[in-house]
C-alpha positions as CSV (number, residue, x, y, z in Angstrom):
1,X,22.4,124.1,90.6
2,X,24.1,125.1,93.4
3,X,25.3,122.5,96.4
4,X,23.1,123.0,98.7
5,X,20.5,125.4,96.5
6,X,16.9,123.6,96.9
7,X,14.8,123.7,93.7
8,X,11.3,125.2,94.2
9,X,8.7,124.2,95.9
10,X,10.8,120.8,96.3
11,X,8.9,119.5,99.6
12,X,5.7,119.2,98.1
13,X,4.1,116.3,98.9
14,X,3.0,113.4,95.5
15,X,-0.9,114.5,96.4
16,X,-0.4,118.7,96.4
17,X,2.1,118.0,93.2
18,X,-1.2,116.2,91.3
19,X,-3.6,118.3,92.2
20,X,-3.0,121.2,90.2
21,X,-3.6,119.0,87.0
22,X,-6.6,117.3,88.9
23,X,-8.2,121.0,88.8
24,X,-7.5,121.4,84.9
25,X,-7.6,118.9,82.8
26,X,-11.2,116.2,83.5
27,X,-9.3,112.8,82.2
28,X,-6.2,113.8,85.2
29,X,-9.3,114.4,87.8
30,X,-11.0,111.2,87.1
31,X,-7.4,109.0,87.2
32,X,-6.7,111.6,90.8
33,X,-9.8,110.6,92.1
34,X,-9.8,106.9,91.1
35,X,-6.3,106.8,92.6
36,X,-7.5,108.1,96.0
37,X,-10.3,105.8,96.1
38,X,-8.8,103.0,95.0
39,X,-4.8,102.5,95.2
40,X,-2.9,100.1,92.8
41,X,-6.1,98.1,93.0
42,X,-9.4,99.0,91.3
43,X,-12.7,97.3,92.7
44,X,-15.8,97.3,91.8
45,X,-18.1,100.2,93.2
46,X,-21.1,97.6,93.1
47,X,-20.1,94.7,94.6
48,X,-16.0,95.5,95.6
49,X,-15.2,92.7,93.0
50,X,-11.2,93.3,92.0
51,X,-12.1,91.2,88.6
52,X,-12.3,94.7,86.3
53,X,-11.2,96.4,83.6
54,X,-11.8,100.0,81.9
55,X,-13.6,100.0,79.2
56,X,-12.1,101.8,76.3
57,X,-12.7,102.3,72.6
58,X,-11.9,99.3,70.2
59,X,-10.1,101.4,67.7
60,X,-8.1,104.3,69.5
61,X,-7.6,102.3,72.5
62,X,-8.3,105.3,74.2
63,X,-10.9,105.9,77.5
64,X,-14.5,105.7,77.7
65,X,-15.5,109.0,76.9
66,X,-17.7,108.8,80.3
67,X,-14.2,107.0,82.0
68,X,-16.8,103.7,82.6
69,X,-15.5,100.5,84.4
70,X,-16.8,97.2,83.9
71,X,-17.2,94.3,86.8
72,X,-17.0,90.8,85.5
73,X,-18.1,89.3,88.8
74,X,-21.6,91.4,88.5
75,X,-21.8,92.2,85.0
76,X,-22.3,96.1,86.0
77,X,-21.3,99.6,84.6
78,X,-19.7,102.1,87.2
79,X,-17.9,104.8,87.6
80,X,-15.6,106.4,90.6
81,X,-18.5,108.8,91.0
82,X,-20.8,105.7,92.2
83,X,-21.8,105.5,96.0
84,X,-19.8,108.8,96.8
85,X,-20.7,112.4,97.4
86,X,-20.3,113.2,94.1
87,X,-22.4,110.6,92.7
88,X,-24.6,111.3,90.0
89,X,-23.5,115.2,89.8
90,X,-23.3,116.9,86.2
91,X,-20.5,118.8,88.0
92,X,-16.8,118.2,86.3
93,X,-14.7,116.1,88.4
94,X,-12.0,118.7,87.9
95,X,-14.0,121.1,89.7
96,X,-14.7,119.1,92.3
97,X,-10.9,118.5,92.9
98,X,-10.5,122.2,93.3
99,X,-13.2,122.8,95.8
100,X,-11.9,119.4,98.4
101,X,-8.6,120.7,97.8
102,X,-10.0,124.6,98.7
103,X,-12.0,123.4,101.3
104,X,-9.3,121.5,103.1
105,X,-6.4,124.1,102.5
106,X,-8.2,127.2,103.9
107,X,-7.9,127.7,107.3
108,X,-11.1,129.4,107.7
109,X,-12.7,127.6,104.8
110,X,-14.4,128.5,101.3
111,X,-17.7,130.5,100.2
112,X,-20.0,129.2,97.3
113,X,-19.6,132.4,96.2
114,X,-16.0,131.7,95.7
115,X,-16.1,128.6,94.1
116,X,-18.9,130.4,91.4
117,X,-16.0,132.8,90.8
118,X,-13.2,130.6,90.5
119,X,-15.0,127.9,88.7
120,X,-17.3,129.4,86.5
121,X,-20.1,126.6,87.6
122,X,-23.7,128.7,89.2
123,X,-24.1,129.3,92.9
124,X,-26.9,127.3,93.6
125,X,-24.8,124.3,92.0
126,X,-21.5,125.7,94.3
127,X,-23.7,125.8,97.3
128,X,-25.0,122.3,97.1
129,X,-21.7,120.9,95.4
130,X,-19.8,122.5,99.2
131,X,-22.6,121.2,101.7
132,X,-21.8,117.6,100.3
133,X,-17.9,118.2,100.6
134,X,-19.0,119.4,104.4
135,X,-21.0,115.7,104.3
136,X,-18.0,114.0,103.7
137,X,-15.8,115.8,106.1
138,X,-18.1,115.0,108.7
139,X,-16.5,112.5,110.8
140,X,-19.6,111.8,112.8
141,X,-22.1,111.4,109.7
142,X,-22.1,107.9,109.9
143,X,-21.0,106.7,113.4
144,X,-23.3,105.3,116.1
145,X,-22.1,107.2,118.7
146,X,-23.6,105.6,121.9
147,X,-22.6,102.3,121.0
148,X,-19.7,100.1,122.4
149,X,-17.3,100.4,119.5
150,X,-17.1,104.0,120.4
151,X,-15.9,104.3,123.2
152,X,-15.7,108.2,122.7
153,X,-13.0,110.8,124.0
154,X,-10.3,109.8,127.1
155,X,-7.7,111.3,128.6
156,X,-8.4,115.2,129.2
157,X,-11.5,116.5,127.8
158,X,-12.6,120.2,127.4
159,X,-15.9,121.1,127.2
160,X,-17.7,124.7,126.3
161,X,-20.7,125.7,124.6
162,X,-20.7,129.0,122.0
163,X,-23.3,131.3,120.4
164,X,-23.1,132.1,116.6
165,X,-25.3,134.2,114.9
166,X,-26.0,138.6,114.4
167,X,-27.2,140.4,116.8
168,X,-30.3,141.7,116.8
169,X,-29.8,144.9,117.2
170,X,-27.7,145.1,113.9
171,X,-30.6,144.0,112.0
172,X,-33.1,145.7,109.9
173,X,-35.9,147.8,112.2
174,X,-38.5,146.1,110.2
175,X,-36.5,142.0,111.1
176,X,-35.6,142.5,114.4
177,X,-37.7,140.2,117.6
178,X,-37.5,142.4,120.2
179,X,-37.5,139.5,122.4
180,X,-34.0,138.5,121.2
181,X,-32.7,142.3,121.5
182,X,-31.0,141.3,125.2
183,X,-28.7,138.9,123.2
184,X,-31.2,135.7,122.8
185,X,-31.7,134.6,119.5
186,X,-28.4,132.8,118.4
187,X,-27.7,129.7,118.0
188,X,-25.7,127.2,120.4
189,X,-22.8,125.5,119.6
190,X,-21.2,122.9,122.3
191,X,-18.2,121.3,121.7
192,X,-15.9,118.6,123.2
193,X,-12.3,118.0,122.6
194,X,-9.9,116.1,123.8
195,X,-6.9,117.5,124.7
196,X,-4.0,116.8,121.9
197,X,-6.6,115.0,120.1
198,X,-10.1,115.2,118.0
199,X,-13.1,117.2,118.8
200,X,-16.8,117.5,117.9
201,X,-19.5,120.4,118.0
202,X,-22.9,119.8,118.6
203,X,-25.6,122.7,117.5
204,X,-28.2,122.9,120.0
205,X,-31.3,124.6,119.9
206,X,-30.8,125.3,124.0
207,X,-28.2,124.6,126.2
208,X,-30.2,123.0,129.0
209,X,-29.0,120.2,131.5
210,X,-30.7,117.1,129.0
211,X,-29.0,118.6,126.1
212,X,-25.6,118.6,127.5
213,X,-25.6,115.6,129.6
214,X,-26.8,113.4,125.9
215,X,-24.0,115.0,124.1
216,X,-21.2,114.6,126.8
217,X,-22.5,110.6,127.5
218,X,-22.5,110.2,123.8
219,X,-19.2,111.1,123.1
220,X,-17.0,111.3,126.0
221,X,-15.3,108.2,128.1
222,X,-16.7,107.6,131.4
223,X,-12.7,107.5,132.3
224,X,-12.1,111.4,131.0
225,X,-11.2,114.0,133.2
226,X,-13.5,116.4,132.2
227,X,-12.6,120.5,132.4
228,X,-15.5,123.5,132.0
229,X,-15.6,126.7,133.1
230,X,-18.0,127.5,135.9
231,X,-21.6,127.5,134.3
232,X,-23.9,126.2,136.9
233,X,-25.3,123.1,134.4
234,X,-21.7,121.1,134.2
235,X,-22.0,120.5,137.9
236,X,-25.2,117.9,137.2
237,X,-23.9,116.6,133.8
238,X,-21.0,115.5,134.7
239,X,-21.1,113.3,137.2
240,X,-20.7,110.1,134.5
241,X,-16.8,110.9,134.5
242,X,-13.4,110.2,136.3
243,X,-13.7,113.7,137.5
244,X,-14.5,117.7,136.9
245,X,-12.8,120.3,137.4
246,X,-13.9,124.1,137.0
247,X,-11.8,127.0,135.8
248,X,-13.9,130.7,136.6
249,X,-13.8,133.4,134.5
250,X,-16.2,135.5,136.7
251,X,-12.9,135.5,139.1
252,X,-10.2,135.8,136.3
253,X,-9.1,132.6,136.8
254,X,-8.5,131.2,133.0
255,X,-5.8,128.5,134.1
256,X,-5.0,126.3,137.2
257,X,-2.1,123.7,136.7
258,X,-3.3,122.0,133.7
259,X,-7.2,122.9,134.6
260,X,-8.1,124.9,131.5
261,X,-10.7,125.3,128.9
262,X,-8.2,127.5,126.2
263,X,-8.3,124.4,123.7
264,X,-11.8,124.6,122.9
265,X,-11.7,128.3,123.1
266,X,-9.3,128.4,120.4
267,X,-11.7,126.3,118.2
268,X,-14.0,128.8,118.5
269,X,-12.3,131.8,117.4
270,X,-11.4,129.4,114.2
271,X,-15.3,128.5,113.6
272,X,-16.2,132.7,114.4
273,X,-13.4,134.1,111.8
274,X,-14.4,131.4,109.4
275,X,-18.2,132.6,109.8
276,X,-17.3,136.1,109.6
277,X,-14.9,136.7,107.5
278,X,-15.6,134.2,104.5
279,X,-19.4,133.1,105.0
280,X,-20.6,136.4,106.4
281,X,-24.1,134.5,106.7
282,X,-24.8,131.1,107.9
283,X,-28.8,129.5,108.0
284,X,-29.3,127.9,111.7
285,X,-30.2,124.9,109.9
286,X,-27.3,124.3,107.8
287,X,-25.0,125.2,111.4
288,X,-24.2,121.5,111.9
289,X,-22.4,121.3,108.6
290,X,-20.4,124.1,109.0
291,X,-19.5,123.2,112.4
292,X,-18.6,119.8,111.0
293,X,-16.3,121.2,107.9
294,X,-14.3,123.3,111.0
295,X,-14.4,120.3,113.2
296,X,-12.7,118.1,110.3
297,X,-10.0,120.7,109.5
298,X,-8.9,120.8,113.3
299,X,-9.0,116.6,113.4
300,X,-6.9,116.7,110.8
301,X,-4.4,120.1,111.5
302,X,-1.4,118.1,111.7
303,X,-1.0,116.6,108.2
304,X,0.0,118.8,105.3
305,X,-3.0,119.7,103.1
306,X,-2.7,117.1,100.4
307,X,-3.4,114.6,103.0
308,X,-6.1,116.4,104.3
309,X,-7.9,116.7,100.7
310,X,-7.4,112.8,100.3
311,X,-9.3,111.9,103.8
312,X,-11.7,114.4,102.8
313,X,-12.4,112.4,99.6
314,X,-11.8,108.4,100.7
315,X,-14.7,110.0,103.8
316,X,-17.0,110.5,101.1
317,X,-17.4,106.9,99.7
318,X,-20.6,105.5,101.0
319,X,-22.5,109.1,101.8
320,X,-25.5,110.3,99.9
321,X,-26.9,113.9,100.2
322,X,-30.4,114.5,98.0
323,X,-30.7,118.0,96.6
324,X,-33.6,118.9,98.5
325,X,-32.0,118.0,101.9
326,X,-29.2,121.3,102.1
327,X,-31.1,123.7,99.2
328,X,-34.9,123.2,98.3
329,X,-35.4,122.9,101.8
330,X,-34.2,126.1,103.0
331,X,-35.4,129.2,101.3
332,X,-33.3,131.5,102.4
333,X,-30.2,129.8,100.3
334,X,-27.4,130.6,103.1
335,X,-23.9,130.8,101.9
């Protein structure tokens, strides 16, 4: 080679370098994933005992064929799948690796539709097997917000609220409410972020003065400066706070000194494209996850995107989503 001459693809990352054989081969997915959870130290999934071993066959030496580990402290059977998202799921562990490492690469995110394709695995199995990805990539799912280990978002905060959803006047003659046909009928989305740092969306059923005063208490310091654009409500939720300050689009005005609200705007447009471009279709009551899976990707936008695939996964450990909770319990079967 050539002084100077790089080979190729020579600044992957040791995570984006395993992954491809994490997607392929079941035995590489199962070591990937133990790996991630685990590090140089395997514990037990029952009682986080380091006293195990894998249990492998007396004559080949080789693996359980179900990849089992054994705790002496407890006496119990587990697996890496134990007390995760993917617990208990007939789903290969290879195709699970492709759809965290899908999910977390794509800007705008991945259809079930798409994972059926690429995977071969059916799409109502594709549809639950991504709402529990979007469980674990909720940062939120198992945080009590309100109390005083979260002290929330400081610093600059901007706040905005959104409305996702068809309009009505694009729908069917026979499915549209004409009470919805002046633009009502969408669904809500408020989010906070903190400027140069995380952000959350909240789906709303209304935006009224309760509903945006709980979320902005919730998860924003009393000591933020908080930034809105003029919408009458933020002048009586926001009096918690350092201070407020107002930009006015009615007037043009998009940016004062650092007075802006073009950070949370951004995340919009991201959650929008993402919605219309890959989902196409997107149940009201499945919103929150969505919202969370976007919110994830923005929290963690400056790692590469093998890092982003192993939060995903180590953020799954100790989450549980029942079948009927994201499918049986919405008819329509959103994307």
């Amino acid at each position: 080679m050539a002084k100077g001459q790089r080979k190729v693809a020579s600044d992957k990352s040791a995570i984006v370098a395993a992954l491809p054989r994490a997607c392929q081969d079941e035995t590489g997915a199962v070591e990937f994933f133990e790996e991630q959870r685990w590090g140089s130290q395997p514990r037990c999934a029952h009682c986080e005992s380091v006293d195990v071993y894998q249990m492998r066959d007396r004559k080949t030496g080789e693996r359980n064929k179900r990849y089992l580990w054994r705790c002496k402290a407890c006496n119990r059977q587990y697996t890496v799948r134990v007390n995760t998202v993917y617990g208990d799921s007939p789903i290969p562990l290879r195709v699970w690796a492709y759809a965290f490492w899908a999910a977390c690469s794509s800007k705008k995110g991945i259809s079930a539709l798409q994972i059926r394709r690429q995977t071969g695995v059916t799409y109502k199995s594709a549809l639950f097997l991504m709402h529990r990805i979007r469980l674990a990539m909720d940062e939120f799912a198992s945080i009590e917000l309100a109390s005083d280990d979260s002290p929330g978002f400081d610093g600059i905060v901007e706040a905005d609220e959104t409305y996702v959803g068809g309009k009505e006047k694009n729908k069917p003659l026979g499915k549209r409410n004409p009470r919805n046909l002046g633009g009502k009928g969408k669904t809500a989305v408020f989010s906070m972020v903190q400027r140069d740092g995380k952000m959350r969306s909240v789906v709303m059923d209304k935006v009224t003065l309760h509903n945006l005063r709980t979320a902005l208490v919730e998860n924003v310091s009393p000591q933020a400066r908080v930034m809105t654009d003029s919408l009458n409500l933020y002048g009586f939720v926001t009096d918690p706070f350092a201070s407020h300050e107002t930009v006015d689009h009615t007037k043009e005005e998009y940016v004062r000194g650092d007075v802006h609200t073009n950070t949370v705007e951004s995340s919009f447009s991201l959650l929008k494209r993402g919605i219309y471009g890959t989902f196409h279709n997107v149940s009201k009551r499945h919103l929150h996850r969505y919202c969370a899976e976007f919110d994830f990707r923005w929290n963690n936008r400056k790692v590469d995107d093998g890092e982003r695939t192993v939060r995903a996964i180590r953020s799954g450990v100790g989450k549980r989503l029942m079948y009927r909770q994201p499918v049986m319990s919405d008819g329509q079967g959103k994307n």
